[in-house]
C-alpha positions in Angstrom: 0.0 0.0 0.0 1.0 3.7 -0.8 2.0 5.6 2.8 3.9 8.1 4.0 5.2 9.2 7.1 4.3 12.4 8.8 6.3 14.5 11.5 5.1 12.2 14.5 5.6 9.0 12.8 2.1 8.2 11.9 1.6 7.0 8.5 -1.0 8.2 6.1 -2.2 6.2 3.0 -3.3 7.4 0.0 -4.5 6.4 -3.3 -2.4 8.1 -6.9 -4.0 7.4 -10.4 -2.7 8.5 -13.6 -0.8 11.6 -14.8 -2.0 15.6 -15.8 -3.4 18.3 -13.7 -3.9 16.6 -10.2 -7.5 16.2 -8.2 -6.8 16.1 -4.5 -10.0 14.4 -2.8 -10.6 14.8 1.1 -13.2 12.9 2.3 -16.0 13.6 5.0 -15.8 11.5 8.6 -15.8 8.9 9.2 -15.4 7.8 5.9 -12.0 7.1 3.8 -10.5 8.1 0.3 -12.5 4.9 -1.0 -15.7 7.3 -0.6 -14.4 9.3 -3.6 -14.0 6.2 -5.9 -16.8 6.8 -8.5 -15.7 10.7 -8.6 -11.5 9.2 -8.9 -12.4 7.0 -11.7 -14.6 9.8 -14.2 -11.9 11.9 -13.5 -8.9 9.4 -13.9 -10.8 8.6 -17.4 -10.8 12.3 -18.3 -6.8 12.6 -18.4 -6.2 14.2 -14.5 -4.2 12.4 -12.4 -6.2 11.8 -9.0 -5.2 11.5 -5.6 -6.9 10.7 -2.2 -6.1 10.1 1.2 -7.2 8.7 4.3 -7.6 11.1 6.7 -5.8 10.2 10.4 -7.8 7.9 12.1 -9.7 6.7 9.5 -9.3 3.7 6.9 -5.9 2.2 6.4 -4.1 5.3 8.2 -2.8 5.4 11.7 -5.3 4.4 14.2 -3.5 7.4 16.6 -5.2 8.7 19.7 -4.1 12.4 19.2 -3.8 14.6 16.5 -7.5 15.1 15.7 -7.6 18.5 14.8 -7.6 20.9 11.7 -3.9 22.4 12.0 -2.9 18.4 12.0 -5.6 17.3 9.4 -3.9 20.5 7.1 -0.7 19.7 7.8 -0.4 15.8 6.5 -2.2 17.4 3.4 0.8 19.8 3.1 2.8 16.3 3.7 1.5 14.6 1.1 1.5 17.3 -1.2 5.2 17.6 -1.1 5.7 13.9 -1.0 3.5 13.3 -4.4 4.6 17.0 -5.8 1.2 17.7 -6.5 1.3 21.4 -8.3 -1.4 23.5 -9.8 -3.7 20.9 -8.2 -7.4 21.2 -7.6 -9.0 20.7 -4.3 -12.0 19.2 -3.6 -13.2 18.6 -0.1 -16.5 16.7 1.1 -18.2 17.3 4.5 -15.1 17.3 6.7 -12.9 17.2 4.2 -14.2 20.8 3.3 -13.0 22.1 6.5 -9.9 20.3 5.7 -9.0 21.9 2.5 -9.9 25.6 4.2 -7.6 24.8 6.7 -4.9 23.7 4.3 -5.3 27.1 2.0 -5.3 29.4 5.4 -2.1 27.8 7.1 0.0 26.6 3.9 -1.1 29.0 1.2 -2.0 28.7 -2.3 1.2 28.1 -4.2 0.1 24.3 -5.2 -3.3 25.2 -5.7 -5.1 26.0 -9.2 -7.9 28.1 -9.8 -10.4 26.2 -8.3 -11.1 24.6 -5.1 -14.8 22.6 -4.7 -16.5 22.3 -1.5 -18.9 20.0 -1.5 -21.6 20.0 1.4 -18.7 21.0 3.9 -18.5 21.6 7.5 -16.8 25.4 6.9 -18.0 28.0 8.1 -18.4 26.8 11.7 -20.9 23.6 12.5 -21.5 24.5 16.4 -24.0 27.4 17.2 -22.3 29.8 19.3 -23.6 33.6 19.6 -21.6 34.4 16.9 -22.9 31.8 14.7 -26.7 31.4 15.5 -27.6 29.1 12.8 -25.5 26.2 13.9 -26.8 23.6 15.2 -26.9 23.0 19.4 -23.7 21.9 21.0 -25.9 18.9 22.8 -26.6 17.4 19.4 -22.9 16.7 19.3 -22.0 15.7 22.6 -25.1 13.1 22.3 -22.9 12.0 19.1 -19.4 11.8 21.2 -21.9 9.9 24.0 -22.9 7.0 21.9 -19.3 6.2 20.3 -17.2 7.0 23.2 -16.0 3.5 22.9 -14.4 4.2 19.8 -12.1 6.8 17.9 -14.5 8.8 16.7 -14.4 10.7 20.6 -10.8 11.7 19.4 -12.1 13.7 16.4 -15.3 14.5 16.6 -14.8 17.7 18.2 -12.7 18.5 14.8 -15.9 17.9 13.3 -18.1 20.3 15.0 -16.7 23.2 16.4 -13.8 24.0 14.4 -14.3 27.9 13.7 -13.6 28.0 9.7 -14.6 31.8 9.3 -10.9 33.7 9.5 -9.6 30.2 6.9 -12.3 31.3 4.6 -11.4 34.9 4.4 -8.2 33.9 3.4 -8.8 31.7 0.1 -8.2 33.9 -2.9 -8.4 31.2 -5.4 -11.6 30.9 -7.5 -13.5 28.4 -5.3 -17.1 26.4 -6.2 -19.1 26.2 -3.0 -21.8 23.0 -3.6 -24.1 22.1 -1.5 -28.0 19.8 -1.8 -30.8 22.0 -0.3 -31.9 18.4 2.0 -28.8 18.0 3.4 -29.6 16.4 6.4 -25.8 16.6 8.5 -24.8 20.3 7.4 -28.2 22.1 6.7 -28.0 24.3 3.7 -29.8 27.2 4.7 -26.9 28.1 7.1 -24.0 27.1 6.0 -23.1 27.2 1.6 -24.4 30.9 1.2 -22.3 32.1 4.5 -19.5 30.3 2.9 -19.8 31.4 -0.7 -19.9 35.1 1.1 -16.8 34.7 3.0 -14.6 33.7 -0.1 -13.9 36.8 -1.9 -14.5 34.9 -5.1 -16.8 32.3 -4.6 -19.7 30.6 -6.7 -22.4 28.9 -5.0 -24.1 26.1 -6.9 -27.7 24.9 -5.2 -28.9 21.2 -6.1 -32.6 21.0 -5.1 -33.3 17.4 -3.5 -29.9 16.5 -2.8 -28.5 15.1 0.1 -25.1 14.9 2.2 -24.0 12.2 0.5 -24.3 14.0 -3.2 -21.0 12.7 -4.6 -22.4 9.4 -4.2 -25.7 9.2 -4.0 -26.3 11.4 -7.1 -23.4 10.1 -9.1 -24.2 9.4 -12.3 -27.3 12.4 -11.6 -26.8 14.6 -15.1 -27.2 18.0 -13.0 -23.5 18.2 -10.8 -22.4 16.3 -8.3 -20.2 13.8 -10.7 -20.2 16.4 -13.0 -17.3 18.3 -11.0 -15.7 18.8 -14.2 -17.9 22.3 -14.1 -15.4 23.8 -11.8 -12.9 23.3 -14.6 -14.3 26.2 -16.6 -14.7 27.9 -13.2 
């Protein structure tokens, strides 16, 4: 299998397909890079070269007990974007993985970015409601969520999750970036989160799919009007 060592001696594994303008998939929790499969392959077959990784903690990456946070999450992206060379690469972020990729941009910069960078039904700008974020969602709802798998990992990262505050990471992308998001998203509402994000950027474009849940990349894969049809940020 394909790994690198970070920093702290963790190893994270990631998936590399085929040669041109790199794709750099993050996936959403708890998932792994296998969630962006059906996206890898459309792409792979459209002359990019893809790549994907499993987060920390999750898949065939280090099973570590620390770690779990953004500045971590962004910096064995910066890792493995040295490692694989990945220049004038697109990023594309899911859930999660969103917050992931603003991170990255914020604390790393834009040098190995292109033009665009897709978020797709991600965590940013803040998930936790807080007086200055009233539409989040309560911070129970979370801490019921940390309750019921405190017997596994997911107590390590989960806090990641929820109340990472993306707002100042977002002011910072320059980048043209392609904020998409389904109006029944069931796990990061719409109404509060895409159009605060696609404000934030200085040059965002917000694309609405009506119906459309979470899970978009997948469960509307092959659906004619987006979500495999990332390609549209390629024009962007």
């Amino acid at each position: 299998m394909s790994k690198i060592t970070a920093k702290n001696g963790l190893t994270i594994f990631f998936k590399d397909w085929g040669a041109g303008q790199p794709i750099a998939f993050s996936h959403g929790w708890p998932l792994s890079s296998d969630d962006w499969d059906a996206q890898m392959m459309f792409f792979l077959g459209h002359g990019f070269r893809v790549t994907a990784h499993d987060r920390r903690g999750h898949g065939r990456s280090s099973q570590t007990a620390d770690g779990h946070d953004m500045d971590h999450y962004a910096d064995d992206l910066a890792a493995l974007a040295a490692h694989l060379n990945l220049n004038n690469a697109i990023r594309v972020g899911h859930s999660t993985g969103g917050g992931e990729v603003a991170r990255y941009i914020a604390r790393h910069g834009e040098s190995r970015v292109a033009k665009a960078v897709v978020l797709v039904s991600a965590v940013p700008p803040r998930m936790v409601k807080t007086a200055s974020n009233p539409g989040g969602l309560p911070k129970e709802l979370f801490d019921g969520f940390q309750l019921q798998v405190a017997e596994s990992r997911a107590q390590f990262y989960l806090v990641a999750f929820s109340q990472t505050d993306f707002m100042p990471d977002l002011r910072r992308i320059e980048v043209p970036t392609l904020v998409m998001h389904g109006d029944d998203d069931q796990i990061v509402p719409y109404a509060d989160w895409s159009p605060l994000t696609a404000r934030l950027i200085k040059n965002a474009t917000l694309k609405t799919y009506k119906g459309f849940p979470h899970g978009m990349p997948n469960t509307e894969a092959y659906d004619q009007r987006g979500p495999a049809r990332i390609h549209q940020i390629l024009a962007h």
